[in-house]
C-alpha positions as a printed NumPy array, in Angstrom:
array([[ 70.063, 137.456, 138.211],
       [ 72.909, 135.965, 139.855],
       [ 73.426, 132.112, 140.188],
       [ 75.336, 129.981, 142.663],
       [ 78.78 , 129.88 , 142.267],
       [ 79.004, 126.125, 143.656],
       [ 75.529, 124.429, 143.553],
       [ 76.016, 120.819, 144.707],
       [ 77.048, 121.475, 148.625],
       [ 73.785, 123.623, 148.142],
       [ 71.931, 120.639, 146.795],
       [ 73.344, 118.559, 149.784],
       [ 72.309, 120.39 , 152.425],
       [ 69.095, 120.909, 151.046],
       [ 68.74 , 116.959, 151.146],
       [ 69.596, 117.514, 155.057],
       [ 67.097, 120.173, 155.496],
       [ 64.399, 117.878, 154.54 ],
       [ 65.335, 115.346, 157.165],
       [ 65.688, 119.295, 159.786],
       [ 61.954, 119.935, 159.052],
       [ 59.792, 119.735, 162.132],
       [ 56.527, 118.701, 162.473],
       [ 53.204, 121.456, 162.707],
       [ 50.121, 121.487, 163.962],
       [ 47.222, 123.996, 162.343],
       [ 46.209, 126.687, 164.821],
       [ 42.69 , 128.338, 165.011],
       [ 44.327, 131.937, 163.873],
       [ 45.164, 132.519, 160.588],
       [ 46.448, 135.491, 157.777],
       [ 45.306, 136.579, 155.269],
       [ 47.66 , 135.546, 152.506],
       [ 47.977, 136.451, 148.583],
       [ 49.464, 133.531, 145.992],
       [ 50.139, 134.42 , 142.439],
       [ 51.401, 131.251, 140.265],
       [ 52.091, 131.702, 136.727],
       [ 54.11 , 128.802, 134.482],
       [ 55.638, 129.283, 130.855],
       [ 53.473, 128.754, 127.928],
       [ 55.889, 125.62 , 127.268],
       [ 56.349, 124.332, 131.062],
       [ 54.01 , 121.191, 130.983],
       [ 54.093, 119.017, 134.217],
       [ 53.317, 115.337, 133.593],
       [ 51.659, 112.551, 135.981],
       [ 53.233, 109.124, 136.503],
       [ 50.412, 106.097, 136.899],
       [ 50.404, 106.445, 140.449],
       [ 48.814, 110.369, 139.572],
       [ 51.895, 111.862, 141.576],
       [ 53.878, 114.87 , 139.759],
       [ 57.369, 113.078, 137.691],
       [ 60.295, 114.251, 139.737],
       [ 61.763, 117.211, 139.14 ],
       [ 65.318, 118.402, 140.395],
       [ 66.445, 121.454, 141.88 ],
       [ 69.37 , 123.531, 142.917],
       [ 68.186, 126.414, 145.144],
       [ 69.431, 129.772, 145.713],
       [ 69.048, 133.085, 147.685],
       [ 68.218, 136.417, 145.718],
       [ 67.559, 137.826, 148.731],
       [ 64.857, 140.916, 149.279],
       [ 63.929, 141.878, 145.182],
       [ 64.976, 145.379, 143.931],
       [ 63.858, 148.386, 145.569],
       [ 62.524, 145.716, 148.952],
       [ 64.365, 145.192, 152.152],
       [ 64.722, 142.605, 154.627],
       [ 63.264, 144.65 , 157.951],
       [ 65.03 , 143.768, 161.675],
       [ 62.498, 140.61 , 161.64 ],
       [ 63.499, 138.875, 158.769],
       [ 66.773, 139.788, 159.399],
       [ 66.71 , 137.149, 162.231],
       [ 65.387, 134.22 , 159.877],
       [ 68.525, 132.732, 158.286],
       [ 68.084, 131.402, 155.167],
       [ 68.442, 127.809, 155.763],
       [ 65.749, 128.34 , 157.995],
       [ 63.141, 129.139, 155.551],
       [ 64.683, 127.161, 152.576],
       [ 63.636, 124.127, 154.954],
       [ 59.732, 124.445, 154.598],
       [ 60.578, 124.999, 151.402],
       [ 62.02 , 122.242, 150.785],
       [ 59.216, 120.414, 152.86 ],
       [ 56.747, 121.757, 150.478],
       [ 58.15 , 121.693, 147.19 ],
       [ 58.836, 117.81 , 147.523],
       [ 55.219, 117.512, 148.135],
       [ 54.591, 118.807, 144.712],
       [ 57.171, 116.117, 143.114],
       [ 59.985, 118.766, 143.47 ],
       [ 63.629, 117.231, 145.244],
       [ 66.882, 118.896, 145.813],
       [ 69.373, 117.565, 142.765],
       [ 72.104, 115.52 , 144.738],
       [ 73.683, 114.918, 140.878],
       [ 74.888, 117.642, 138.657],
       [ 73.664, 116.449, 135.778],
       [ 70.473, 115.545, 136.835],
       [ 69.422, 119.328, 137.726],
       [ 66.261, 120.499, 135.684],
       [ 65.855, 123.995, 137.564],
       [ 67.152, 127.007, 139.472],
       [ 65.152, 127.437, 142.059],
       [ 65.827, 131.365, 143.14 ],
       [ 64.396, 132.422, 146.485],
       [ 63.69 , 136.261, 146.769],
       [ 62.304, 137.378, 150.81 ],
       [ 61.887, 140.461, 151.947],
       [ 59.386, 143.256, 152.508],
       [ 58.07 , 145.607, 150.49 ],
       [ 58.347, 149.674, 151.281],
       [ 55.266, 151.66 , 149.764],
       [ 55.125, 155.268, 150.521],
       [ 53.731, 155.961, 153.789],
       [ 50.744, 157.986, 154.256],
       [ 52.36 , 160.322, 156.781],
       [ 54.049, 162.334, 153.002],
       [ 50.44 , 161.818, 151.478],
       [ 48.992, 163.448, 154.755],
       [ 51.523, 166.073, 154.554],
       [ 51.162, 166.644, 150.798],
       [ 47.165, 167.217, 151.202],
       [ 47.709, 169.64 , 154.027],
       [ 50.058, 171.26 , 152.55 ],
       [ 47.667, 172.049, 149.874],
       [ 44.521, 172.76 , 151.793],
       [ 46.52 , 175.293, 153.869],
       [ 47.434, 177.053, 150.98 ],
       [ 44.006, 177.359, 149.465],
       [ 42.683, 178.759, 152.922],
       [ 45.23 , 180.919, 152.963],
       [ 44.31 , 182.691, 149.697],
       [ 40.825, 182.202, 149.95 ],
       [ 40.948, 183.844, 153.69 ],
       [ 42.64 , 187.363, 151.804],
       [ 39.66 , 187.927, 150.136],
       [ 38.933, 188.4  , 146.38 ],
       [ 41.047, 190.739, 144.504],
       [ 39.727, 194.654, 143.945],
       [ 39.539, 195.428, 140.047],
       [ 41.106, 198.29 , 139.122],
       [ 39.556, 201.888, 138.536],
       [ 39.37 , 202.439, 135.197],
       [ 39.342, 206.357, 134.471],
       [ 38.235, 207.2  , 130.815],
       [ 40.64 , 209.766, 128.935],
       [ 38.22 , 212.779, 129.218],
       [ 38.279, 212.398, 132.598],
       [ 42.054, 212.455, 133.042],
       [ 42.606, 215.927, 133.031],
       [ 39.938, 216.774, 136.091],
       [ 40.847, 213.632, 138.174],
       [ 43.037, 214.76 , 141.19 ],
       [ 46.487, 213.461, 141.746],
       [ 46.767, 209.931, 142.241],
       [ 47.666, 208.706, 145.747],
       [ 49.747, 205.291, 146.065],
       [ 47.946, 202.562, 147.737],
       [ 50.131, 200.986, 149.914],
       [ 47.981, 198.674, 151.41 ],
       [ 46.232, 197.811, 148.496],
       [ 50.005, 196.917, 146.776],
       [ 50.447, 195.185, 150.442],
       [ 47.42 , 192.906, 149.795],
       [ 48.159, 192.124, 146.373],
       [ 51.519, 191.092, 147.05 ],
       [ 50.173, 188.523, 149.577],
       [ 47.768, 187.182, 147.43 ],
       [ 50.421, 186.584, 144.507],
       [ 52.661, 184.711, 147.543],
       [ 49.643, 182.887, 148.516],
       [ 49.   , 181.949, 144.743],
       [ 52.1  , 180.834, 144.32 ],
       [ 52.047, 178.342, 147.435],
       [ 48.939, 176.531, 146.004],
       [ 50.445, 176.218, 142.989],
       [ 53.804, 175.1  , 144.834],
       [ 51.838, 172.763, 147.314],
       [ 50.545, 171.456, 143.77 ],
       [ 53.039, 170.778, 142.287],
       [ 54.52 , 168.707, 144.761],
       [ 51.398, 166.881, 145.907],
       [ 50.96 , 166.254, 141.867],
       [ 54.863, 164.697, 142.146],
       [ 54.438, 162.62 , 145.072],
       [ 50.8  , 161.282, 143.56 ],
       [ 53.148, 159.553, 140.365],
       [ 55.521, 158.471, 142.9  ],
       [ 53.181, 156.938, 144.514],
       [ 51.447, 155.642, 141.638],
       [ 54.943, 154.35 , 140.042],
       [ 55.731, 152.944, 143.628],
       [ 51.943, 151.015, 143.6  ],
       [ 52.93 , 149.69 , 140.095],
       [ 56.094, 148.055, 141.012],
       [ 54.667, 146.007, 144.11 ],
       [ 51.921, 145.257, 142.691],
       [ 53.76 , 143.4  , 139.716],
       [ 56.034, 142.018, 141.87 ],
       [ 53.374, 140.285, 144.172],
       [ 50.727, 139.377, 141.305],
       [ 48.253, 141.85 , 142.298],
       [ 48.911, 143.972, 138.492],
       [ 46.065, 141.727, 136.567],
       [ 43.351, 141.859, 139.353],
       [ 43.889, 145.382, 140.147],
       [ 43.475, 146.162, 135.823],
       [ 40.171, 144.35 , 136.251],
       [ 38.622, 145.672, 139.198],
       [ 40.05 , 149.913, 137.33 ],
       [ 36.85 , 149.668, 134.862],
       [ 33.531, 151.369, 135.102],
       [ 32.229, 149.587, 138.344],
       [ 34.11 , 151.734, 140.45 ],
       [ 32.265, 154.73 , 139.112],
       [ 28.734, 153.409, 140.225],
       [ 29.28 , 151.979, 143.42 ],
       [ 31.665, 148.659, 142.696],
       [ 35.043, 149.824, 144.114],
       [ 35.269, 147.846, 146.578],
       [ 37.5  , 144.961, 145.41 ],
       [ 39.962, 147.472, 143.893],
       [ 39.899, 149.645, 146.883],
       [ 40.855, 146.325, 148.949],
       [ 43.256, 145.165, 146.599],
       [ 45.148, 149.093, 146.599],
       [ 45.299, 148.983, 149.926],
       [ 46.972, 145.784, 150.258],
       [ 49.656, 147.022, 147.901],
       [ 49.761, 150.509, 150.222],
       [ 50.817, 148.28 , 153.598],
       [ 54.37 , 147.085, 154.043],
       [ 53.905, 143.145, 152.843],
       [ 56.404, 140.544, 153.833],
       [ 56.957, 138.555, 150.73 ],
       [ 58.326, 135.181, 149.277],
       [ 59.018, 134.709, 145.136],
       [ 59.847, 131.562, 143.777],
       [ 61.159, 131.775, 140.244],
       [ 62.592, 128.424, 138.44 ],
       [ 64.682, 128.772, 136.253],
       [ 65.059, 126.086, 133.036],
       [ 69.186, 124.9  , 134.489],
       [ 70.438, 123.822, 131.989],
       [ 69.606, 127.204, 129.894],
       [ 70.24 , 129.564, 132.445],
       [ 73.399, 128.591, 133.89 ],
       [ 74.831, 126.065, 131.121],
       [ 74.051, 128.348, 128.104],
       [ 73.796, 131.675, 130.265],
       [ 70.335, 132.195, 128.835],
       [ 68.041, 132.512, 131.422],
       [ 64.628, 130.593, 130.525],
       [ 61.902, 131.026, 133.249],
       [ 59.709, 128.013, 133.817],
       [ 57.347, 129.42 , 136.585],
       [ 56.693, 131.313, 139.137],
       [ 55.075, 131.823, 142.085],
       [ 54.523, 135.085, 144.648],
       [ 53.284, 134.738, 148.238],
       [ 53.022, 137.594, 150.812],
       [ 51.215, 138.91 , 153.46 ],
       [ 50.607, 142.514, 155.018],
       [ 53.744, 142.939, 157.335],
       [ 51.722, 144.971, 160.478],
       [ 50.755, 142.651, 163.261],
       [ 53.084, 139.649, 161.625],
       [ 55.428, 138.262, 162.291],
       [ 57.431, 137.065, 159.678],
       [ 59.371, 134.119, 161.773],
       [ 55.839, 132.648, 162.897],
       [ 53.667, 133.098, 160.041],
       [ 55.893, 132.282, 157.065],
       [ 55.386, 128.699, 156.957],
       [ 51.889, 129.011, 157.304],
       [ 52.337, 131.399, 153.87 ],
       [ 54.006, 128.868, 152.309],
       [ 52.413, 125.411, 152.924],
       [ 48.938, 127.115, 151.882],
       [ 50.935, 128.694, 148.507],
       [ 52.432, 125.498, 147.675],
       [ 50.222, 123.578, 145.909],
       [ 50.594, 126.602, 143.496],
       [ 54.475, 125.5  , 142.837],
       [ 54.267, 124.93 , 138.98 ],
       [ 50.907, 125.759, 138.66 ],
       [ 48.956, 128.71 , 136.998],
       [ 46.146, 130.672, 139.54 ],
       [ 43.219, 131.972, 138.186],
       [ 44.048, 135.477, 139.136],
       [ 45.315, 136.742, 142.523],
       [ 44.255, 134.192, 144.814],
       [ 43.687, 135.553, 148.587],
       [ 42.469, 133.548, 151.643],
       [ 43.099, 133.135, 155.516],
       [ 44.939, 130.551, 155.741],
       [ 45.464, 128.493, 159.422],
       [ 48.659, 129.387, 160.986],
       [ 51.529, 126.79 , 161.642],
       [ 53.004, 126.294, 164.777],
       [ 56.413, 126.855, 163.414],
       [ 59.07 , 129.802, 163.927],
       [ 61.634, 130.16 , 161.382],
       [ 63.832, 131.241, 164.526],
       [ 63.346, 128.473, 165.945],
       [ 64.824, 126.09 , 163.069],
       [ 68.405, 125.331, 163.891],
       [ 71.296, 123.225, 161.198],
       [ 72.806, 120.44 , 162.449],
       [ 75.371, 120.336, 159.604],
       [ 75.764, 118.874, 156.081],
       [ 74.506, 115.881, 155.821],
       [ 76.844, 113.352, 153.586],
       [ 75.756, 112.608, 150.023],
       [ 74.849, 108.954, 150.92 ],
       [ 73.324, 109.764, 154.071],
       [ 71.248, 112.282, 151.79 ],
       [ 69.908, 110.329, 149.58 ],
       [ 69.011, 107.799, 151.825],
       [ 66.929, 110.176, 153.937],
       [ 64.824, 111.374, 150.815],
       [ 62.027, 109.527, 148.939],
       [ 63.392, 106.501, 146.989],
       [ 64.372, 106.881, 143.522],
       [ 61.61 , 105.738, 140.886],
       [ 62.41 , 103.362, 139.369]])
């Protein structure tokens, strides 16, 4: 994990995005979008006596897209600031506010966007072809003739024997066409765990590893596949993605131990979305998650926001006074 070299002009112009964010209206469309929230077993939020979260304070980051992701030609128009604005919007309505002092910082906040890459099903396509062309291949060159088995008193009479060309023809072709199935096997059997190994990793990373183990029991046997069968195919699709991890601050970058306080994956299937319009949506329906533990993989259509990441521009950093002016007062 890397951290930010310098986090207080960070914190700063975080306290400017806030005053950047624009107002949204709900639309009638929506998308379908996945939340997975899960906190440390000693990460315990508390409520002042107006019931509103206790502040916490932030310094935020980019990770960027997470191992083995990528940001597509979409995202790659989104700056960061962009995005880190409804963030920002968002995580001070759960009682979350960009630090503007360095030692009052209680988390890392580290961003990781991107898009996830599954294997397509053009190889599986290919891989499955490839197989049932090699089993109609043999199959079409018939069964194999036994040999003639001549007994020893027998030898002596039989006449000469005569080479069978085309018999040693045929069974040449059917040892090639053996040996493609079990090629066309073998390969189909490789991309199958690369697959599987590829399924594994995007489904941790987007929270979708403790549903899918529930819905893999007996029900899919007698009829009940359904939800798993949904669930795989989410994690099959391209999915444009946003991870929020906090990080304990003082831990992580004081001490350099890095202490995870909670977490929280978003994402939605990347065909027919775009990421600029539909991202804020994404996040304002994930973000009453921030800090918070789901009950499982929770995935609704959520109304879409009339706002587009593209559209977002900075006006500059805004001074440390003028910063703190434009947030929520301090409690006192």
């Amino acid at each position: 994990m890397r951290t930010p070299a310098c986090w207080k002009p960070l914190t700063l112009l975080l306290a400017s995005w806030l005053v950047l964010a624009p107002a949204h209206a709900a639309d009638e469309s929506g998308v379908l979008t996945s939340v997975y929230g899960k906190t440390d077993s000693g990460y315990k939020r508390k409520k002042g006596p107006d019931g509103k979260w206790v502040r916490e304070y932030y310094a935020l980051t980019n990770g960027g897209p997470a191992e083995g992701t990528i940001q597509d030609n979409a995202q790659e128009k989104v700056r960061f600031v962009a995005l880190a604005t409804v963030l920002a919007e968002h995580l001070a309505r759960q009682g979350y506010f960009p630090a503007t002092d360095k030692d009052k910082v209680d988390l890392l906040v580290v961003v990781n966007w991107g898009r996830t890459t599954p294997l397509t099903d053009g190889a599986a396509r290919s891989g499955t072809d490839n197989v049932l062309a090699a089993m109609n291949n043999l199959s079409n060159l018939g069964p194999a003739v036994p040999p003639t088995i001549v007994s020893p008193t027998d030898a002596a009479s039989a006449p000469e024997a005569e080479v069978n060309l085309t018999g040693s023809a045929e069974d040449m072709q059917r040892q090639a066409a053996q040996s493609q199935l079990e090629s066309a096997l073998m390969t189909q059997g490789m991309f199958n765990r690369s697959r599987d190994q590829a399924n594994d990793k995007n489904a941790f990373l987007l929270g979708y590893a403790g549903d899918l183990n529930k819905t893999d029991g007996i029900q899919r046997m007698i009829g009940g596949g359904g939800k798993f069968d949904e669930l795989m195919a989410d994690i099959e699709e391209p999915r444009y993605y946003v991870i929020l991890t906090a990080y304990d601050f003082k831990r992580t970058v004081r001490e350099k131990k890095p202490k995870v306080q909670w977490v929280t994956r978003m994402s939605m299937r990347a065909p027919g979305n775009s990421f600029a319009e539909q991202a804020a949506a994404m996040v304002a329906y994930a973000s009453s998650r921030f800090g918070q533990n789901t009950d499982g993989l929770d995935r609704r259509v959520t109304p879409e926001y009339k706002v587009n990441l593209e559209d977002i521009r900075f006006l500059g950093v805004a001074d440390p006074a003028a910063a703190k002016s434009a947030g929520p007062a301090e409690k006192k």
